[in-house]
N, C-alpha and C positions, 0 to 999 in steps of 0.2 A: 837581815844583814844591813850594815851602815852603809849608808851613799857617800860618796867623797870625790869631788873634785879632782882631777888630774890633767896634768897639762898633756895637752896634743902631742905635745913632742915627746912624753914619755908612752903614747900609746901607739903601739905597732899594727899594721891588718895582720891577722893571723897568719901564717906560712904553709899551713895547713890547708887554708879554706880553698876550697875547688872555684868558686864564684871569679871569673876573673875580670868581668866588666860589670860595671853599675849603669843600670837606665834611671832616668828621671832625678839624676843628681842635680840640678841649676833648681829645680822645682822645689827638693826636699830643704835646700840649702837658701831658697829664699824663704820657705817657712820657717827655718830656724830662726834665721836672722829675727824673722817678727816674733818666735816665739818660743824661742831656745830649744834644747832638745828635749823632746816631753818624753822617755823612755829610756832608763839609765841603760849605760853599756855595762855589758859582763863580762870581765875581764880575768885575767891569770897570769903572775909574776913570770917575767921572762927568764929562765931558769942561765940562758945564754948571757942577760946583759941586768946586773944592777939595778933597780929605779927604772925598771920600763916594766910595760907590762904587754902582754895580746890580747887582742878582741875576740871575746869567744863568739858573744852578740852583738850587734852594733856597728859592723863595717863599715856598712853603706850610710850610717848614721855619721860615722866617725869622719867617711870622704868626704860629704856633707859638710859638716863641720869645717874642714880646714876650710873648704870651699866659701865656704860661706865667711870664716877670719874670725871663728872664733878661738879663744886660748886654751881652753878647759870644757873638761865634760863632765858631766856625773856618772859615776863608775859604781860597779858593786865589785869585790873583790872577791875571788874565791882562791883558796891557797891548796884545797887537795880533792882536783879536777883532773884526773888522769887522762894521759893527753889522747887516749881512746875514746873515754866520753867527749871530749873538747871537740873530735872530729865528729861524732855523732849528733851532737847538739847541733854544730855547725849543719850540719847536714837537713837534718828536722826541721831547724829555725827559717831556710834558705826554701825547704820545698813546701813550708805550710804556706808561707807566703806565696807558692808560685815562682820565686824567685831566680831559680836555675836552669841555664837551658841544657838538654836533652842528654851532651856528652859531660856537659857539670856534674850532672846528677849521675852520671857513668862511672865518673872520675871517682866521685866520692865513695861508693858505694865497692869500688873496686880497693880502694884505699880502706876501706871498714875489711873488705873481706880479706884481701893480701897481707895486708899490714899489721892488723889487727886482730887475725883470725877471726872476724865475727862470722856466724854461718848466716843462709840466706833465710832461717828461720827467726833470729834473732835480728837482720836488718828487717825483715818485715813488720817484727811488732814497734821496733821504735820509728817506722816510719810509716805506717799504714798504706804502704803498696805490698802488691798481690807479689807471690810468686814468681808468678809469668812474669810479670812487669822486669820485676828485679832482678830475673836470669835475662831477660833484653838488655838492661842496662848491663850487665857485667859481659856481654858479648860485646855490644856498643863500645866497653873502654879498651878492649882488645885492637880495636882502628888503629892506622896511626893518627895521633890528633890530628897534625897539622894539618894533615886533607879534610880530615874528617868537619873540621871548623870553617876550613877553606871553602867548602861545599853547603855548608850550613849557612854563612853570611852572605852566598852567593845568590841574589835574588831571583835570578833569571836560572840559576839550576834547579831549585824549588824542590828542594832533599824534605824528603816526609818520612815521618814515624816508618812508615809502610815500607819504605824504599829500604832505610836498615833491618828490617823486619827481614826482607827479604834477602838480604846479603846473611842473615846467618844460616841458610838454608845452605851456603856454601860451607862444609872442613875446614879447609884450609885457607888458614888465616895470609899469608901471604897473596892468595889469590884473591881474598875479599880487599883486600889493600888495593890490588891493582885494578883490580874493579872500579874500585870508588874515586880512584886517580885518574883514570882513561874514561869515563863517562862524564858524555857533555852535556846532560839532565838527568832526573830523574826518571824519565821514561826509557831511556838509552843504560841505565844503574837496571832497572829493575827485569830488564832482558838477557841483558849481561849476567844476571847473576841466576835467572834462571837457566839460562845455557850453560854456568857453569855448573850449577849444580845439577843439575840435568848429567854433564859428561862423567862427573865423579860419581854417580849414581850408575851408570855403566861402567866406570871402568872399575867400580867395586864388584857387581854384582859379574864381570867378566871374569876378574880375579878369583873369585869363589866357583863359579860355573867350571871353568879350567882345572881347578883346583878336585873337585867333584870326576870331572874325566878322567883324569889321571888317577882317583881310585876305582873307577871303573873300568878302568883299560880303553876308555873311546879317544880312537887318536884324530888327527888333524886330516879333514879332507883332502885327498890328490890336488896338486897345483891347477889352477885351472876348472874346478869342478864346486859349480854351487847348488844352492837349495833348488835352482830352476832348470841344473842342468839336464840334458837329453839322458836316461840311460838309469836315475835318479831318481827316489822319493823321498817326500820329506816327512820324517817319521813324528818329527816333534818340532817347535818355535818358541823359543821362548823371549820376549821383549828385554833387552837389558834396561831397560828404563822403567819397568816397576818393579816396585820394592817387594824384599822376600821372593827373590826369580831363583828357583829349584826345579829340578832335571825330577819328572813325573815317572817316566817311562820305567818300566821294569827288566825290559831285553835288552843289553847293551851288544850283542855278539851281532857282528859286521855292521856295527855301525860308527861314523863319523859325525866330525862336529866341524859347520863351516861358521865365519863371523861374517857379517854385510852390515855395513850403517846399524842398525842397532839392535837388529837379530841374531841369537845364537842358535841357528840350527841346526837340527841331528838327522842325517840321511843315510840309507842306505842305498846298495844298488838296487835295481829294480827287479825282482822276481823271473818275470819272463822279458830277457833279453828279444829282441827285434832281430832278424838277418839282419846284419852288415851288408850294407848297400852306401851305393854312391852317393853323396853329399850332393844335392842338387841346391842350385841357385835360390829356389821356395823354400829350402831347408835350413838354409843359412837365414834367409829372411824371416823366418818361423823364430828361429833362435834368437837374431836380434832382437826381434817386436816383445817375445820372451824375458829377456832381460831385461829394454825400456822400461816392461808394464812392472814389474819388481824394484826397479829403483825409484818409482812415479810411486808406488804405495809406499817404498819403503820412507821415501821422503814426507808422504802426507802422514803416515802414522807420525813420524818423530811431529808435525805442524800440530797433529790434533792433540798431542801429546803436552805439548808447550801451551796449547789453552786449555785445555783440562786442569795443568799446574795453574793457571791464572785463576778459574773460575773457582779453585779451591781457598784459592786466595782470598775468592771475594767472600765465598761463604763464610770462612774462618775472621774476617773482619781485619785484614792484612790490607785491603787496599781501600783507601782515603773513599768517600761515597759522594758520587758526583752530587752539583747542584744541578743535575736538568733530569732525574732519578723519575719523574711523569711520565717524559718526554722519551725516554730509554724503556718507560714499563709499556707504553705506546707502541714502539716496535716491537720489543720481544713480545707482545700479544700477538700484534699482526704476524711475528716470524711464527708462532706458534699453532696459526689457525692456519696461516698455507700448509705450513708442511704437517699437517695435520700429525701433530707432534704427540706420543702416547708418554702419558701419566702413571707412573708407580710410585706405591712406598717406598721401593727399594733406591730407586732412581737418584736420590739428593743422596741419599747414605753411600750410595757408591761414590760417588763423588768427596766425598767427606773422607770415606775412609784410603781411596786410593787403588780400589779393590774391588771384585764382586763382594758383597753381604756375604754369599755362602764361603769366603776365604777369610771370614772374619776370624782373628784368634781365638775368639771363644765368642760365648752367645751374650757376654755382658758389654763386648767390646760392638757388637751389633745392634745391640740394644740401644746404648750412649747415643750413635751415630745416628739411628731412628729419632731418636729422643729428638736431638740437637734441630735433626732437619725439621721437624713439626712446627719448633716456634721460630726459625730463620724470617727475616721479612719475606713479604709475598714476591717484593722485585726478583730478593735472590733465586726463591723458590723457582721462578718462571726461567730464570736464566740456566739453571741447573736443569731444568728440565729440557730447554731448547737447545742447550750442548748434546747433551743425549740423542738428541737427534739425530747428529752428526755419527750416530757410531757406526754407520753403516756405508759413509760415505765412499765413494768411488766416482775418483773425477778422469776415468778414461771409459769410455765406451767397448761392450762387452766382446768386439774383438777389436786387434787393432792397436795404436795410441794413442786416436784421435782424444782430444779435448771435450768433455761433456759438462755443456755449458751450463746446463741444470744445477749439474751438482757443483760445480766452482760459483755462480750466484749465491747456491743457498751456504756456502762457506764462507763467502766473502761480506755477505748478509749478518750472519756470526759473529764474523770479525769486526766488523762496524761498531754492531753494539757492544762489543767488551772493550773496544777502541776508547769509548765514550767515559770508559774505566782507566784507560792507558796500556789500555795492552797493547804491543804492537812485533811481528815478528823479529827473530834477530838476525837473519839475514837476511838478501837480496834473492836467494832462491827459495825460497818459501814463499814470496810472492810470485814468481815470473810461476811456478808450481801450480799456486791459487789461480791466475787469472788466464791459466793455458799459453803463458807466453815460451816457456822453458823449450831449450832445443831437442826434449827427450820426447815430446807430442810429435808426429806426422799430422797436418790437414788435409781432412777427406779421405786418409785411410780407411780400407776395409777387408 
């Protein structure tokens, strides 16, 4: 194709192109000066205006240029450039270079696939990103920009791949918005959105559970009567916080379903009734200390629950990998050898999968998981193992509510090192919980 001169003023930046700032323009634009512009631009008649044309290639050359005071550029012209490839080319040219940041490349790719019906098959081959990568970005353009760029250029919020990663673990998109609007960092974003998605993950698997009762005929426990009350057993539990939560039980006749913090439990009454007797002062104290010790699990399962989401994070390559990663394989050795922490295959794959291994969908989806965990770095490996640890924890003393200082150390021990990740809880009672300070412990009960 002919090269041909054209004046600056007849050439427009594309309208199209997602690119919305140029780096290292004074730099490019003194090189010109000494040495014109060594790379013609690719251009396409502006269908809108006469004698101008757009830049298909060449933007940042072309700002360049003015910048720099020159008249004319060297152009190649192409006259039947449909303006779906225009945006594709733009696109390819902007990210071989590196040249786009994060929610550019969002834009673009959202504008290929909205716009232009391309599928994420067809953005992949002309752009040689994976899949994964490419359904990221197309959640990514879903943000509102304005925050989302807001938070980007904000030095001191220090928003990472990871942090958006983790907002699409959130539905609904609204909520991902206000997330990323009300967070005052990236560590404060990436709590936030695990708690939110954490509560749509119960209030889904509540909706369905309910749902389930009601063809069963299990109706709603007596006002006043829970999984721990006097007179009660609890026939079945099921966590509204993991995924795939189904009612096991076979016998639904006299039984009930209560909710608590993130349990959905199914009780009946109790077989052999007690005489009715007088409530004594002990009995009333029995049933308080009773309830404490239920809301003190119920709270630490939801804790452990929220770093188990984290540490899955880390295996799956979601959270950025510290620089002091020796220094972190250091303690979690040392956390490993005190609590003489036990080693399985199965152990990373649970974690990976979200699940016991034996509730795997099938034995290929067990397999993967296996697979996966074998070649994880060794860091991860050991961190995944010393969470495991924790599955047994119990931070009150076996009667009582006293505070069991052992097991809140070796939690808070945990935390430290996934800390050094960014993990950090999302409220204020999750700590007071951890370090025994909460009003629901007695000191020196027994």
């Amino acid at each position: 194709m002919a090269v041909i001169d054209i004046k600056l003023d007849n050439l427009k930046i594309h309208p199209k192109n997602v690119r919305r700032k140029y780096e290292g323009i004074e730099e490019l634009a003194q090189s010109i000066k000494e040495n014109g512009i060594m790379q013609n631009l690719t251009v396409v008649p502006d269908k809108e205006e006469e004698g101008k044309y757009l830049v298909v290639i060449g933007n940042r050359r072309l700002t360049a240029a003015r910048e720099a005071g020159l008249e004319t550029a060297p152009c190649v012209i192409v006259n039947d450039m449909a303006e779906k490839e225009q945006i594709t080319t733009m696109l390819m040219e902007n990210m071989n270079r590196k040249d786009l940041t994060v929610y550019e490349e969002a834009e673009a790719m959202q504008m290929c696939f909205e716009d232009f019906g391309l599928k994420v098959e067809e953005i992949e081959e002309k752009t040689g990103l994976s899949k994964t990568t490419i359904n990221h970005r197309l959640n990514m353009a879903k943000l509102d920009r304005e925050t989302l760029v807001e938070k980007a250029e904000d030095k001191e919020f220090q928003l990472s791949i990871t942090d958006l990663y983790a907002l699409e673990k959130v539905k609904d998109i609204n909520t991902r918005n206000k997330i990323l609007k009300e967070a005052f960092d990236s560590r404060d974003l990436a709590n936030k959105a695990r708690q939110a998605a954490r509560q749509e993950l119960q209030e889904r698997n509540k909706a369905k559970l309910l749902e389930e009762c009601e063809k069963l005929g299990i109706n709603k426990a007596p006002e006043g009567v829970y999984y721990y009350s006097s007179g009660w057993e609890e026939v079945e539990r099921i966590y509204l916080d993991v995924e795939d939560s189904k009612i096991e039980m076979k016998e639904a006749e006299g039984v009930y379903y209560v909710i608590q913090y993130n349990n959905f439990s199914f009780i009946k009454k109790e077989k052999k009734q007690k005489e009715k007797k007088e409530v004594s002062e002990v009995d009333l104290k029995q049933k308080e200390i009773k309830e404490k010790r239920a809301k003190i699990e119920a709270k630490l399962n939801e804790m452990l629950k929220d770093m188990e989401d984290f540490v899955r994070n880390i295996l799956e390559g979601k959270v950025e990998p510290p620089d002091n990663a020796e220094y972190i394989g250091k303690l979690t050795w040392e956390f490993l050898t005190k609590h003489n922490a036990r080693v399985a295959q199965n152990t990373i794959a649970k974690i990976l999968l979200g699940k016991d291994t034996y509730r795997a969908a099938d034995e290929e989806e067990k397999a993967k998981a296996l697979e996966k965990a074998k070649v994880l770095p060794i860091l991860y490996q050991m961190i995944a193992v010393a969470f495991d640890g924790l599955e047994y924890l119990n931070l009150i003393r076996y009667v009582g509510t006293e505070y069991q200082k052992s097991s809140g150390d070796k939690l808070k021990e945990m935390h430290d090192i996934l800390g050094m990740f960014g993990f950090s809880f999302a409220d204020e009672e999750s700590y007071q919980i951890m370090n025994g300070e909460h009003e629901l412990y007695e000191k020196g009960e027994n």
